[in-house]
C-alpha positions as CSV (number, residue, x, y, z in Angstrom):
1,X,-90.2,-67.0,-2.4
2,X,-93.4,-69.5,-3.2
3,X,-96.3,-68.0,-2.7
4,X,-98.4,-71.3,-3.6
5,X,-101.9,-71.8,-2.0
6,X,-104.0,-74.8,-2.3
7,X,-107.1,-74.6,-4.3
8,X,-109.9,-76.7,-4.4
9,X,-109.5,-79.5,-7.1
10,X,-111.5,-82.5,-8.4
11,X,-111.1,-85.7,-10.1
12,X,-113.6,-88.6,-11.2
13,X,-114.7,-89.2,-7.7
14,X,-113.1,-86.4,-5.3
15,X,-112.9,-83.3,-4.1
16,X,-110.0,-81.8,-2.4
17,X,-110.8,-79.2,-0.8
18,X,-108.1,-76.7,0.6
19,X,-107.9,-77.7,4.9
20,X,-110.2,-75.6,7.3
21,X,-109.9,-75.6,11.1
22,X,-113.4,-76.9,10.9
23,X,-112.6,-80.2,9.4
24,X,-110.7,-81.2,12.4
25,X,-114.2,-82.7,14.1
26,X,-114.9,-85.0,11.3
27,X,-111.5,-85.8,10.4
28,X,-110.6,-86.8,13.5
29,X,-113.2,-89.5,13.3
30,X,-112.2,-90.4,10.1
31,X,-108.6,-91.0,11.4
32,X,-109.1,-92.5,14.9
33,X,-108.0,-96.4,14.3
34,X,-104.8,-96.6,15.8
35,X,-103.6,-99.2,13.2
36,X,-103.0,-96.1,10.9
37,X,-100.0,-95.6,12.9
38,X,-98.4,-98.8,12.3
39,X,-96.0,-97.3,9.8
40,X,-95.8,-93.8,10.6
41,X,-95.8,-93.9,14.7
42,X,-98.0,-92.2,17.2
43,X,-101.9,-92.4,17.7
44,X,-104.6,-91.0,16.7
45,X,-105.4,-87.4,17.4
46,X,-108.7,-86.0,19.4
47,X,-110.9,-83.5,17.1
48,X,-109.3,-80.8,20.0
49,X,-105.8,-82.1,18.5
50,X,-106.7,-82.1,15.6
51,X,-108.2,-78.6,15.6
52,X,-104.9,-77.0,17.5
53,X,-102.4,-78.6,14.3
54,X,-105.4,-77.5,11.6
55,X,-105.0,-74.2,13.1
56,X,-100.7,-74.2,12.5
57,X,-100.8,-75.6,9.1
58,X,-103.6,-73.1,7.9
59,X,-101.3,-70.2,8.7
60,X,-98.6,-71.6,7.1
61,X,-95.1,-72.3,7.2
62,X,-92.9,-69.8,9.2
63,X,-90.1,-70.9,6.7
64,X,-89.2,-68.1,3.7
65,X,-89.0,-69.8,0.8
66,X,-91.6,-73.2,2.2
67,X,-95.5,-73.1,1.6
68,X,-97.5,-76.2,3.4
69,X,-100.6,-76.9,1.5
70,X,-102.9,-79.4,3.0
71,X,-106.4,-80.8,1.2
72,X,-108.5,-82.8,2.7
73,X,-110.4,-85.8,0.2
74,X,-114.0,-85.6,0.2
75,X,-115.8,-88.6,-1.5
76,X,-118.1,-86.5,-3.7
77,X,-120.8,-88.7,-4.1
78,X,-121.2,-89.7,-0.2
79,X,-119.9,-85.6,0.7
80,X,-117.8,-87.2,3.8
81,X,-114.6,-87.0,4.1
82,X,-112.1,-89.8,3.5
83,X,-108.5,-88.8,5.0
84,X,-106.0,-85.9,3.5
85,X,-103.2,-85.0,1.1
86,X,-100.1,-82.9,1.5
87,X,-97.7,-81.0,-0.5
88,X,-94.6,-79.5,1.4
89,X,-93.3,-77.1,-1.3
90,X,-89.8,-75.8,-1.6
91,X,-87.2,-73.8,-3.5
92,X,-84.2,-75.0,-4.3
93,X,-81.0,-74.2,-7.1
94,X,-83.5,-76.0,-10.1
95,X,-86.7,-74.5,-8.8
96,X,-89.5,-75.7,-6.8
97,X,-89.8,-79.4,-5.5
98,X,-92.6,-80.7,-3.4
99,X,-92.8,-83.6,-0.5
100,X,-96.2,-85.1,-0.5
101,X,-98.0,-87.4,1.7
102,X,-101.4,-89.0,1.9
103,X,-103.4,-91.0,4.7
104,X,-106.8,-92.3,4.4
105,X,-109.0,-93.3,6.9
106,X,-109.7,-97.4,7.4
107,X,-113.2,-97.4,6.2
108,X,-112.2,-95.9,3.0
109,X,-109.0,-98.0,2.0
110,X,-108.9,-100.1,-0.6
111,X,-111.6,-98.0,-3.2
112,X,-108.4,-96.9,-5.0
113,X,-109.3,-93.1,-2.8
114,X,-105.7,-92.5,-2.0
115,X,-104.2,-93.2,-5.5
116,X,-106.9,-90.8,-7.0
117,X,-106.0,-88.0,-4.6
118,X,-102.4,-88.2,-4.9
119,X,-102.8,-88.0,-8.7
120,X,-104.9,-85.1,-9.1
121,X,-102.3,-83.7,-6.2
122,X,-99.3,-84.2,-8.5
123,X,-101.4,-82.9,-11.6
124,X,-101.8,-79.5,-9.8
125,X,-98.1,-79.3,-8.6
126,X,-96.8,-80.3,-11.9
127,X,-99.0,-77.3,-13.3
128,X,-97.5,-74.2,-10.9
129,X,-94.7,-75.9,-12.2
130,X,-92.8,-78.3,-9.6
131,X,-89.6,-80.4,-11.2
132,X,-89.4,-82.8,-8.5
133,X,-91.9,-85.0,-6.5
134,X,-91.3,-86.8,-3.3
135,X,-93.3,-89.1,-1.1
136,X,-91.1,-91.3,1.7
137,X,-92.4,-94.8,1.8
138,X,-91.9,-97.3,4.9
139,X,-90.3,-100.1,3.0
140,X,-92.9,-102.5,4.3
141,X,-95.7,-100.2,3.5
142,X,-96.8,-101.9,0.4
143,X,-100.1,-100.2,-0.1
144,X,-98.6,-96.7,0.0
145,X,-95.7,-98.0,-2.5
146,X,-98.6,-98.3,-4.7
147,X,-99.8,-94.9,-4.6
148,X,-96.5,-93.4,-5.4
149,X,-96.6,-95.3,-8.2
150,X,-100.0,-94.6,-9.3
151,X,-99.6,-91.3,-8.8
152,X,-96.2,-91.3,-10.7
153,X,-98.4,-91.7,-13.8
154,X,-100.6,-89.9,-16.1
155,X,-104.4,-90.2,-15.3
156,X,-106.3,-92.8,-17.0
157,X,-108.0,-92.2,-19.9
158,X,-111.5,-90.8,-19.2
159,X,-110.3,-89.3,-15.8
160,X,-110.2,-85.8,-14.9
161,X,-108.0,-84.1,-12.5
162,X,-109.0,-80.3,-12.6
163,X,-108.5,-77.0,-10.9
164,X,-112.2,-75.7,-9.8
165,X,-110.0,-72.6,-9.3
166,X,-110.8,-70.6,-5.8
């Protein structure tokens, strides 16, 4: 059975901080350009949305053996938030494996956000400890191809990627 909870973490220029119902208001603006969709499908969700799928994921998967752990990525400096990370942990015959997945908002792209928050994610799972990572890429989704493989590698030197414990 995994038992695994988010905690709040940092790195060099991030918090991620564990998801809250509350987060749903400002996330939702954060998330509202519908070109977001282009490789994933759908639209944008309403804060009301938003607040109703917070709400699920918060209590947690109703799978045995599955724990959903959801952070959102606050840009410490500015204290707004920037879009989300999200580790879908499992057990299987080798151990525990995790399927991960990032989005971050429009406004925010291209500041190297989303490659910072999936490292410091895969620093923490790789501490509880998980053997295999996952993150499914649209084969035309360049930009995301590039956080997987940013995150796929040790931090930087000078960058921290910590537990601020919780």
């Amino acid at each position: 059975m995994i038992t695994l909870e988010p905690e709040a973490l940092r790195t060099d220029r991030l918090a991620l901080l564990p998801l809250r119902v509350e987060h749903a208001d400002e996330m939702a603006a954060v998330l509202s350009d519908p070109g977001l969709h282009t490789f994933i499908g759908g639209a944008p969700d309403t804060a009301e949305d938003l607040r109703v799928r917070y709400e699920r994921l918060v209590a947690g998967s109703p799978r045995p053996g599955e724990a959903w752990c959801n952070w959102v990525i606050q840009l410490r400096d500015a204290a707004c938030l920037t879009g989300h990370v999200q580790a879908t942990v499992t057990a299987d015959d080798r151990g525990t494996a995790a399927e991960i997945a990032w989005v971050v908002g429009t406004r925010w792209q291209r500041r190297g956000i989303a490659a910072e928050a999936a490292r410091g994610l895969v620093a923490w799972l790789r501490k509880h400890p998980v053997h295999t990572v996952t993150a499914h890429i649209h084969p035309d989704h360049e930009a995301s191809a590039a956080v997987a493989t940013a995150a796929s590698r040790p931090p930087a030197s000078g960058t921290t990627e910590r537990s601020d414990g919780s």
